[in-house]
Backbone and ligand atoms as CSV (ligand in chain L), in Angstrom:
chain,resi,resn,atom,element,x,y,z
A,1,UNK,N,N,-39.711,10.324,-27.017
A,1,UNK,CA,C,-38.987,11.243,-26.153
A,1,UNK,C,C,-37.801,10.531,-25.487
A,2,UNK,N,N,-36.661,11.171,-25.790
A,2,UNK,CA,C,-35.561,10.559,-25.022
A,2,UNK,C,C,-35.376,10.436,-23.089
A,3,UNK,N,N,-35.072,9.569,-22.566
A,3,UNK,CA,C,-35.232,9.466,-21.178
A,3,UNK,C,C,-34.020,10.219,-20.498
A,4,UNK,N,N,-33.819,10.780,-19.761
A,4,UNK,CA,C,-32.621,11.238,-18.561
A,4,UNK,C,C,-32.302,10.276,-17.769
A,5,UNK,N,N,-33.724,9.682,-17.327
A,5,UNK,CA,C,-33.585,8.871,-16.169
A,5,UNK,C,C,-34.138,7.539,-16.208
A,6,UNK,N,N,-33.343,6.702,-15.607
A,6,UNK,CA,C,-34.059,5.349,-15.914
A,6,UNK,C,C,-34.391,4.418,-14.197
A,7,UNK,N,N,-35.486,3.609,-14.369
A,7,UNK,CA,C,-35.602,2.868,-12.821
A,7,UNK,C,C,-35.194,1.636,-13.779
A,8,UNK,N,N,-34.863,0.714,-12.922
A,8,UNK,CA,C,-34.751,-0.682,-13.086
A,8,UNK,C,C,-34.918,-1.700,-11.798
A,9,UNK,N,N,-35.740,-2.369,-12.194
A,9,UNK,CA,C,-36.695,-3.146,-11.610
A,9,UNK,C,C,-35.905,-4.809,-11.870
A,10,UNK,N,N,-35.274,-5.197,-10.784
A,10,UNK,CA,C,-34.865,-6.898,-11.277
A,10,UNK,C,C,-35.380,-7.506,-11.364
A,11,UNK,N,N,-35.092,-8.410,-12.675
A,11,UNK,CA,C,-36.467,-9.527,-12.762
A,11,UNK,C,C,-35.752,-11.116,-13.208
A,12,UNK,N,N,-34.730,-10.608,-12.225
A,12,UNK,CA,C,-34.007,-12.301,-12.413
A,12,UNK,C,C,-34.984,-12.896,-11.599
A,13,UNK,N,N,-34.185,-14.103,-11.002
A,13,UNK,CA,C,-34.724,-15.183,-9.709
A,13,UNK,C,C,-35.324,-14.750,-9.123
A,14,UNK,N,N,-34.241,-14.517,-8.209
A,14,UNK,CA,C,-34.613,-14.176,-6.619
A,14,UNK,C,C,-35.293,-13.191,-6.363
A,15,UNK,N,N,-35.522,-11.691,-7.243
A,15,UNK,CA,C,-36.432,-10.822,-7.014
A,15,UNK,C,C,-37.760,-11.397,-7.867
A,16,UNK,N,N,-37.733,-12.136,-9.178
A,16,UNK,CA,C,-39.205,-12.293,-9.066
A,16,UNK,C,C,-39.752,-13.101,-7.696
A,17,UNK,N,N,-39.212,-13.820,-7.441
A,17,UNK,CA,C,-39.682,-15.055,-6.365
A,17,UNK,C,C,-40.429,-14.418,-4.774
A,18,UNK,N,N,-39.480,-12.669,-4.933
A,18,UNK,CA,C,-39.955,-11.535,-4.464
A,18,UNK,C,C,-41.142,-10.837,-4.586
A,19,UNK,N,N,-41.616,-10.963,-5.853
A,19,UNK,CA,C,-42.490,-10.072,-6.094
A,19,UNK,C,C,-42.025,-9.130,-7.315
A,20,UNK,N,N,-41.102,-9.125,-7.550
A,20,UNK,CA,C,-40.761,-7.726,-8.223
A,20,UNK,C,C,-41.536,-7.648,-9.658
A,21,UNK,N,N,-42.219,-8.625,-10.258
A,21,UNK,CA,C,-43.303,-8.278,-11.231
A,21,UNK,C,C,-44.312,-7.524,-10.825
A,22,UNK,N,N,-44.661,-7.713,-9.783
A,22,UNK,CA,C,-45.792,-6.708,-9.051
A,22,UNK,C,C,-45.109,-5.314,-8.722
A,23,UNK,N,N,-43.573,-5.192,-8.712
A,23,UNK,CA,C,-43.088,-3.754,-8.060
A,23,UNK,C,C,-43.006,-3.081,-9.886
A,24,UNK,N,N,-42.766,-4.069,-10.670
A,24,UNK,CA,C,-42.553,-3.545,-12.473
A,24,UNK,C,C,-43.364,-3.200,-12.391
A,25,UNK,N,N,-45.086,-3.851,-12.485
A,25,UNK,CA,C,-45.945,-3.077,-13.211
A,25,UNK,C,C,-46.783,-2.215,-12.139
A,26,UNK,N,N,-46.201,-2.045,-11.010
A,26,UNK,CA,C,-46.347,-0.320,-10.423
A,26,UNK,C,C,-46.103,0.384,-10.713
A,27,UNK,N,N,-44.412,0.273,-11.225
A,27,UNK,CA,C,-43.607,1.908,-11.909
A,27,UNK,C,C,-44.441,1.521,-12.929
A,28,UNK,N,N,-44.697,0.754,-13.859
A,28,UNK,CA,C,-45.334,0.821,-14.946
A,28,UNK,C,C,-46.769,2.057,-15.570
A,29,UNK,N,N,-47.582,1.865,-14.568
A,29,UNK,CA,C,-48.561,1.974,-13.916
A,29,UNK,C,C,-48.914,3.079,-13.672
A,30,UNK,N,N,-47.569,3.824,-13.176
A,30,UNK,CA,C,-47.332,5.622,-12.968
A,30,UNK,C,C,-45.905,5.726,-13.368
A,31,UNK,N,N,-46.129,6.156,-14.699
A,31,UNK,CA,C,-45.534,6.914,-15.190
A,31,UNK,C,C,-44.831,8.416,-15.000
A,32,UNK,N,N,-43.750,8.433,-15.263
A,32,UNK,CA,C,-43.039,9.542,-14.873
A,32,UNK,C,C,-42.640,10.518,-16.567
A,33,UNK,N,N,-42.546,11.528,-16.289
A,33,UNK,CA,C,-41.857,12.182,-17.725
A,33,UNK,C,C,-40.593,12.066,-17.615
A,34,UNK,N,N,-39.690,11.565,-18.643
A,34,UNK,CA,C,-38.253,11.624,-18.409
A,34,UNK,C,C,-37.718,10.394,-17.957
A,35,UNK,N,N,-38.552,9.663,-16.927
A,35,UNK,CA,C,-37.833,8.244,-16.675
A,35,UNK,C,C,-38.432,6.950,-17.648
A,36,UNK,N,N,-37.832,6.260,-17.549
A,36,UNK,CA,C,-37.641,5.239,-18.499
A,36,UNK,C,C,-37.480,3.767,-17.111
A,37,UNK,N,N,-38.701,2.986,-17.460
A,37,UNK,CA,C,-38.955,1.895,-16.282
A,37,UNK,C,C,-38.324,0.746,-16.920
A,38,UNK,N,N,-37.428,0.410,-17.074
A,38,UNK,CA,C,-36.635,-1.016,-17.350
A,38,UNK,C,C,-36.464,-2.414,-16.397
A,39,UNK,N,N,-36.976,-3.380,-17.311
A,39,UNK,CA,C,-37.318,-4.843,-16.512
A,39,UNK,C,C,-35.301,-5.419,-16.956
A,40,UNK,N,N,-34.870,-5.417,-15.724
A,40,UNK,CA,C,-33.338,-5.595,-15.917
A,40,UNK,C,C,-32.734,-6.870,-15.617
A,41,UNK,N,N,-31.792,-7.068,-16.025
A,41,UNK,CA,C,-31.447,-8.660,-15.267
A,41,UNK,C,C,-30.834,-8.554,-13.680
A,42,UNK,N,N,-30.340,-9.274,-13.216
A,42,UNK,CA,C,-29.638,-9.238,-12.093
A,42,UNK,C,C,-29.019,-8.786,-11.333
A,43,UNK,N,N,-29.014,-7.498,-10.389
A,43,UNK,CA,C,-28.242,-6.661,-9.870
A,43,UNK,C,C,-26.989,-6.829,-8.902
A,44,UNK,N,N,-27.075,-8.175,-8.255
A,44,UNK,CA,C,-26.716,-8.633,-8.025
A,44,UNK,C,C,-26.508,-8.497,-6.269
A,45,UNK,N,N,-27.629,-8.180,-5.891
A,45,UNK,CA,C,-28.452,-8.379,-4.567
A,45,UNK,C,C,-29.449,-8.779,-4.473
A,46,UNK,N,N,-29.323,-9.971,-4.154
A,46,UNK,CA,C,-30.807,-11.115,-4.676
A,46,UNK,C,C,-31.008,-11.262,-3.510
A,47,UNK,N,N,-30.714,-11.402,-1.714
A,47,UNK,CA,C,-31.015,-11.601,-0.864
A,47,UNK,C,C,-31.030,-10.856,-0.185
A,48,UNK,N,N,-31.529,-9.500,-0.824
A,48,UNK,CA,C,-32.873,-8.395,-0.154
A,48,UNK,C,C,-33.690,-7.827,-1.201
A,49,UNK,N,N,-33.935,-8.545,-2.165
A,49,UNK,CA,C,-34.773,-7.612,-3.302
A,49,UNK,C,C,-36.192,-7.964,-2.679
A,50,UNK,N,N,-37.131,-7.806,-3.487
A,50,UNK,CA,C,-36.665,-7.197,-4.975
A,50,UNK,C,C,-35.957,-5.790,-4.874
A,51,UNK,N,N,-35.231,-5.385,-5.694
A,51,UNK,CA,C,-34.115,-4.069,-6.469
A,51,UNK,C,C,-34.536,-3.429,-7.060
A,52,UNK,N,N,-34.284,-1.905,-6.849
A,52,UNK,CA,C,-34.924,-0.785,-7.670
A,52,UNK,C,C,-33.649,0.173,-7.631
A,53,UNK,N,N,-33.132,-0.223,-8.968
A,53,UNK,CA,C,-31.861,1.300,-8.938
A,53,UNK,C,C,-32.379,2.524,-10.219
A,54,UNK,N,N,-32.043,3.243,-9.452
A,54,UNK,CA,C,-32.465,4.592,-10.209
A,54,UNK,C,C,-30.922,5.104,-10.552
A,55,UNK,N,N,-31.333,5.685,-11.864
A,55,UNK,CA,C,-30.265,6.001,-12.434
A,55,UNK,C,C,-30.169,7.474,-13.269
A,56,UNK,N,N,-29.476,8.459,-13.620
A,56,UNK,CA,C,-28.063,8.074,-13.201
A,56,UNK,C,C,-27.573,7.821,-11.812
A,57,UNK,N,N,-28.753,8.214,-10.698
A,57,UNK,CA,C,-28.555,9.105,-9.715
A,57,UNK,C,C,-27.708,7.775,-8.389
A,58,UNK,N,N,-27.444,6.824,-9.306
A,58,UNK,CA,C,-27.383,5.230,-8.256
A,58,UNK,C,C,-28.091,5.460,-6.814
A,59,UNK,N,N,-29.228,5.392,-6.861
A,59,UNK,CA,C,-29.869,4.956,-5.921
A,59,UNK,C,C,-30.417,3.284,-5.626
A,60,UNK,N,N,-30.007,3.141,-4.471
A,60,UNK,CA,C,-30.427,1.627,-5.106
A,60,UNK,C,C,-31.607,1.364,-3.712
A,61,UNK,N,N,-32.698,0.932,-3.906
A,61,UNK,CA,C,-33.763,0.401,-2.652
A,61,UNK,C,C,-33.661,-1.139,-2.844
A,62,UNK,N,N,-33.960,-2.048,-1.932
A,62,UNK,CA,C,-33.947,-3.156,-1.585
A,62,UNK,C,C,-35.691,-3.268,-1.086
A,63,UNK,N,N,-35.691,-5.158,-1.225
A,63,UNK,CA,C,-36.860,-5.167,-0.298
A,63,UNK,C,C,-38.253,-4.467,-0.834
A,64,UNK,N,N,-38.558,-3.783,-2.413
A,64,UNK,CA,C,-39.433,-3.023,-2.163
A,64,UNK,C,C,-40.803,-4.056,-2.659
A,65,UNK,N,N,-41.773,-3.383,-2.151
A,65,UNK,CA,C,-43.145,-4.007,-2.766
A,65,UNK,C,C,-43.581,-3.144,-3.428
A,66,UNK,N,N,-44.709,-3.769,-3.976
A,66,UNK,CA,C,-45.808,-2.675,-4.995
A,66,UNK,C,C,-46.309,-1.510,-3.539
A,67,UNK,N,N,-46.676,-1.908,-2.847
A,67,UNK,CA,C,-47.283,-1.069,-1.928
A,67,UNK,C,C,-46.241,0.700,-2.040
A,68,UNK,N,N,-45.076,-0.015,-1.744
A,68,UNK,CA,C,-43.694,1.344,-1.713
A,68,UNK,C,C,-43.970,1.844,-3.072
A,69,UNK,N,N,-43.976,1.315,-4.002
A,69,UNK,CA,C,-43.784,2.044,-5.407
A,69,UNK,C,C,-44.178,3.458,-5.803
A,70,UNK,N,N,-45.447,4.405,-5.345
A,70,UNK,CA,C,-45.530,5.354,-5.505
A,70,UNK,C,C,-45.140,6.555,-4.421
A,71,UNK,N,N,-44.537,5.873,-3.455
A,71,UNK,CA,C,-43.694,6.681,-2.426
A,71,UNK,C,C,-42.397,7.220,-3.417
A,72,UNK,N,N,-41.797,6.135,-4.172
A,72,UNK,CA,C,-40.738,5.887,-4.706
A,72,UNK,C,C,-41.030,7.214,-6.014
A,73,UNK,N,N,-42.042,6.838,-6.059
A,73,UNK,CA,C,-42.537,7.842,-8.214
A,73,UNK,C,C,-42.810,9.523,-6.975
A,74,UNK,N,N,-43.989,9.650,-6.089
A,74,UNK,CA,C,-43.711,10.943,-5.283
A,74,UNK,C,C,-42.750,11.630,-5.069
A,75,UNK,N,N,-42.164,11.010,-4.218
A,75,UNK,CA,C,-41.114,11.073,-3.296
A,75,UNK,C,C,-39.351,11.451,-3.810
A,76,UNK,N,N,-39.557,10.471,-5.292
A,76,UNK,CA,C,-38.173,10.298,-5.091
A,76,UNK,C,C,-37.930,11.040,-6.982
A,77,UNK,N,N,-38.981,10.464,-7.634
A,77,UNK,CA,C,-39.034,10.679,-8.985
A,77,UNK,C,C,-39.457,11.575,-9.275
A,78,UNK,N,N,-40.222,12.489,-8.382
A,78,UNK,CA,C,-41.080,13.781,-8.808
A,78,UNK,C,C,-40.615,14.664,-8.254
A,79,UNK,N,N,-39.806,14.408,-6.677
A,79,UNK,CA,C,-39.499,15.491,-5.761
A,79,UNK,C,C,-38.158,15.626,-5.741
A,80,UNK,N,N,-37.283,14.121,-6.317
A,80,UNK,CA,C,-36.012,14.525,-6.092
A,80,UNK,C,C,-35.360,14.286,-4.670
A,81,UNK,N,N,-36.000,13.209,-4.119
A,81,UNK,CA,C,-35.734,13.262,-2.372
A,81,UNK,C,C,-35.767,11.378,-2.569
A,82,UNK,N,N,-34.845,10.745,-2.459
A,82,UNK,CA,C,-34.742,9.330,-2.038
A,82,UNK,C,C,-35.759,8.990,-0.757
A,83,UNK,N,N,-36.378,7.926,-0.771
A,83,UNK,CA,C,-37.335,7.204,0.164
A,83,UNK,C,C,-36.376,6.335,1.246
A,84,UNK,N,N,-35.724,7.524,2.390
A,84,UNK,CA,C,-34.789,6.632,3.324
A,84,UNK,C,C,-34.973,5.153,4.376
A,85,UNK,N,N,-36.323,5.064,3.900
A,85,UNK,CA,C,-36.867,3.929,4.831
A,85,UNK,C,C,-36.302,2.165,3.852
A,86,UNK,N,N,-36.695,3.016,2.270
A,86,UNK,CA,C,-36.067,1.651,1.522
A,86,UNK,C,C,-34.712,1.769,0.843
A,87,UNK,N,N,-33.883,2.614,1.395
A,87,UNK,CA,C,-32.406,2.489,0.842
A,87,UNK,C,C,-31.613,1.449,1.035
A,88,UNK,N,N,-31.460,0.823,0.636
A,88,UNK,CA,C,-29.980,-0.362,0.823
A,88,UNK,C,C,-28.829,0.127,1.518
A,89,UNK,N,N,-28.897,-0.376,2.615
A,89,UNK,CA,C,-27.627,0.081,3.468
A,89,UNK,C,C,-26.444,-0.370,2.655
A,90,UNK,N,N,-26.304,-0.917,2.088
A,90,UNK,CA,C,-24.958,-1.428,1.843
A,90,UNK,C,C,-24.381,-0.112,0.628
A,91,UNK,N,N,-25.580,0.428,-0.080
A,91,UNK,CA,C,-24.527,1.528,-0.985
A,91,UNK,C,C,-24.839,2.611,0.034
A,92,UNK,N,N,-25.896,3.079,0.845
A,92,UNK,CA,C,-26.565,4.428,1.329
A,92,UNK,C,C,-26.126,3.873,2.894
A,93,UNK,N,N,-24.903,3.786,3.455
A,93,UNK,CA,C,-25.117,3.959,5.239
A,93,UNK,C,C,-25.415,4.670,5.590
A,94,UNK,N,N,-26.310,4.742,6.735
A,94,UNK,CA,C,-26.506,5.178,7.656
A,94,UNK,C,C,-25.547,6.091,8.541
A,95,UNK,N,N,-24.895,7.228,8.720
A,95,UNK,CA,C,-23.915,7.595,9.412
A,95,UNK,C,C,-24.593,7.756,10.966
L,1,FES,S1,S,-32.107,-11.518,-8.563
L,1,FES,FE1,FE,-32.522,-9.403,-8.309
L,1,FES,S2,S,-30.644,-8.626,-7.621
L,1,FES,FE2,FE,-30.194,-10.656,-8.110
């Protein structure tokens, strides 16, 4: 089945050193229809990952753990509603 949507999960350095193997095989874990969970290289915000950009929709979360991950598949992948607690200020400010 072709994907619409894809997560990507960084798994350079600085986010594994994060954790972000443990945030991969969460999305892994729960599966979505339509998205497509990709282990990516470097996003190039390594000093708040681990990184989770969703795509097309550029969402990008920072900082996440396995714990967040099915807030993220609920919340954001099923409902269509971004998880504002783990957005990356730097693309999503705050107004
Ligand atoms: S190492 Fe993950 S964003 Fe750079």
């Amino acid at each position: 089945m072709e994907s619409s949507r894809q997560v990507l999960v960084c798994q350079y350095v600085n986010c594994q050193s994060s954790g972000s193997e443990a945030v991969l095989s969460a999305f892994r874990a729960n599966p979505v229809a339509g998205v497509e969970v990709v282990a990516s290289e470097c996003q190039g915000q390594c000093s708040v990952g681990p990184t989770v950009r969703v795509l097309p929709d550029e969402t990008w979360y920072c900082r996440v753990k396995p714990e967040d991950v099915i807030e993220i598949v609920d919340h954001h992948l099923w409902d269509g509603k971004p998880v504002e607690r783990l957005l990356h200020p730097r693309f999503h400010p705050k107004f």
